[in-house]
C-alpha positions in Angstrom: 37.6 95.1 254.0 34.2 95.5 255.9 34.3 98.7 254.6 34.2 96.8 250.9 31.4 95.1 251.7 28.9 97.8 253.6 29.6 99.3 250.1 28.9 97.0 248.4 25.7 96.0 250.0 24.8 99.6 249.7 25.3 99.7 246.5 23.4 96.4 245.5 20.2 97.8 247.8 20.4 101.1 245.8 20.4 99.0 242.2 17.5 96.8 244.0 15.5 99.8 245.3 16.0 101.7 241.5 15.0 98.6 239.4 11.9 98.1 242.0 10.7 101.5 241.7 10.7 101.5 237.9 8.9 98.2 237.8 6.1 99.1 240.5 2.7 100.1 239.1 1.0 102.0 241.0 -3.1 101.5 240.3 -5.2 104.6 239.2 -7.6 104.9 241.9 -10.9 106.5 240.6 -13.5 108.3 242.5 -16.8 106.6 242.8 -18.7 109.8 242.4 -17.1 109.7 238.7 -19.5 106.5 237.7 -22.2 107.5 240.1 -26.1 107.5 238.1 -28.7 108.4 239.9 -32.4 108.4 238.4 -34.1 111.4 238.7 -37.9 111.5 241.0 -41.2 111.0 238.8 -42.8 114.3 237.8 -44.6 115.5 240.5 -44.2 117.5 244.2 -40.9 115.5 245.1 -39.3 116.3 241.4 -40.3 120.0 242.7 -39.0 120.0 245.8 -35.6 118.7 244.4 -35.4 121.3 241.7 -35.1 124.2 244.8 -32.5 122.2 246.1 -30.5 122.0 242.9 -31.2 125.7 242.6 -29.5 126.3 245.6 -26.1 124.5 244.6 -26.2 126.4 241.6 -26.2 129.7 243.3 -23.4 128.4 245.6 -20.0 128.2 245.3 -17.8 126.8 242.5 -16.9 123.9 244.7 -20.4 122.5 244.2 -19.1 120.1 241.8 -17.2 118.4 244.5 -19.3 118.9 247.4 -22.7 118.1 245.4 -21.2 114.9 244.3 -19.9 114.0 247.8 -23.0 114.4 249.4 -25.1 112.7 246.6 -22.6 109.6 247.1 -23.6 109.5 250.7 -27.3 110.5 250.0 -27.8 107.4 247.6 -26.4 105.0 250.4 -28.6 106.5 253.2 -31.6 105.8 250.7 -30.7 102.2 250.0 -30.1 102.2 253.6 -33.3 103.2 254.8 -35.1 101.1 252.0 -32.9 97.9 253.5 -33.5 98.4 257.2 -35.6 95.5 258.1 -34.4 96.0 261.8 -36.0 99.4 262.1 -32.4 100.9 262.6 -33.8 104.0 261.0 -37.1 104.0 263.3 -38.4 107.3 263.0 -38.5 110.8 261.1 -36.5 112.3 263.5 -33.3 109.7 262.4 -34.3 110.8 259.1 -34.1 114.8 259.7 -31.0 113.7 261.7 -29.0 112.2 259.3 -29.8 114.8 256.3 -28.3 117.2 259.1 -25.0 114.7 260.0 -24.5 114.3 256.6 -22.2 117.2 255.6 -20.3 116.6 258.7 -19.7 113.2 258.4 -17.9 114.1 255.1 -16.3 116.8 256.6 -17.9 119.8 254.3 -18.2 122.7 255.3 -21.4 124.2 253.9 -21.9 126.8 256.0 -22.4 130.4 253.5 -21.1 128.6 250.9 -24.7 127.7 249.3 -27.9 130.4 249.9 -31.1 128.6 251.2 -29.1 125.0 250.6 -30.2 123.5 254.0 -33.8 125.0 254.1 -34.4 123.5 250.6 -33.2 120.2 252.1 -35.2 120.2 255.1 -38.0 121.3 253.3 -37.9 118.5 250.9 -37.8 115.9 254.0 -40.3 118.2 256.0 -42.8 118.3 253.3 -42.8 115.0 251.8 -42.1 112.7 254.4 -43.5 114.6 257.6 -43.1 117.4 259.7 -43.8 115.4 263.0 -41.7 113.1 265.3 -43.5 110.1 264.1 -42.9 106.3 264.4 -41.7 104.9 260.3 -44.5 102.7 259.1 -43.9 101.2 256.3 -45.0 104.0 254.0 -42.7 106.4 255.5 -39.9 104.4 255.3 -40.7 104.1 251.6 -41.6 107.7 251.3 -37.8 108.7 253.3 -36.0 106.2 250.9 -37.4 108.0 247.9 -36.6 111.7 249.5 -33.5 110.8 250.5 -32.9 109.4 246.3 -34.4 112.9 245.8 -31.6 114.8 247.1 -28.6 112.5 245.9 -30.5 113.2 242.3 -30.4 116.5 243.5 -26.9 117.4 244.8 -25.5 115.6 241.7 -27.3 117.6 239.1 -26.8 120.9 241.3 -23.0 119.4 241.1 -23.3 120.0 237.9 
């Protein structure tokens, strides 16, 4: 008799657990690089600068369109970031060079041989643009690291590409 009834349980949690699973919807999760639009720089030395660094994720490996958009993603948010940061969080070009270094490693991609002259072109951009020095942000460099920082998420999504 209680053997009747463990069956029948069973079978009443198997009928449950079927008619469950066909009514569950499972949502389509979408990446946010998919939607992600970034403006490109004005015409001028920061357009330039960027157009080495997409160079270099075009001479790079196939996974660039994964990696480029990952790291464009992450390069937008630091720019709104730094543009935001009324608490001087972000106080001085070193935190900048710092965090265009941290960034491939916070996403956990491996970069290393996998695009030519990548991370020079980056630090370049930052070097040349914002400043080669340790140097206090003023309120001009803060500007001037917001735009760079635009630059290469403009960059790495059309190297992406």
């Amino acid at each position: 008799m209680k053997n009747k009834y463990l069956l029948g349980i069973g079978i009443g949690l198997i009928v449950l657990g079927l008619y469950q699973s066909v009514n569950v919807s499972i949502p389509s999760i979408s990446s946010p690089c998919q939607t992600l639009k970034i403006d490109a720089p004005p015409e001028g030395e920061l357009r330039e600068l960027a157009q080495d660094v997409i160079q270099s994720w075009r001479d790079g490996s196939s996974d660039r369109s994964i990696d480029g958009q990952k790291l464009a993603s992450l390069y937008n948010d630091i720019s709104i970031l730094i543009a935001l940061d009324t608490d001087s969080i972000v106080n001085s070009t070193n935190a900048i060079r710092e965090a265009n270094i941290l960034s491939a490693r916070l996403l956990k991609i491996n970069l290393k041989d996998k695009y030519p002259g990548l991370a020079e072109s980056m630090s370049t951009l930052l070097k040349v643009y914002v400043s080669d020095q340790d140097v206090q942000l003023d309120d001009s460099l803060r500007q001037k690291s917001s735009e760079a920082f635009a630059a290469l998420a403009w960059a790495c999504l059309e190297g992406s590409k």
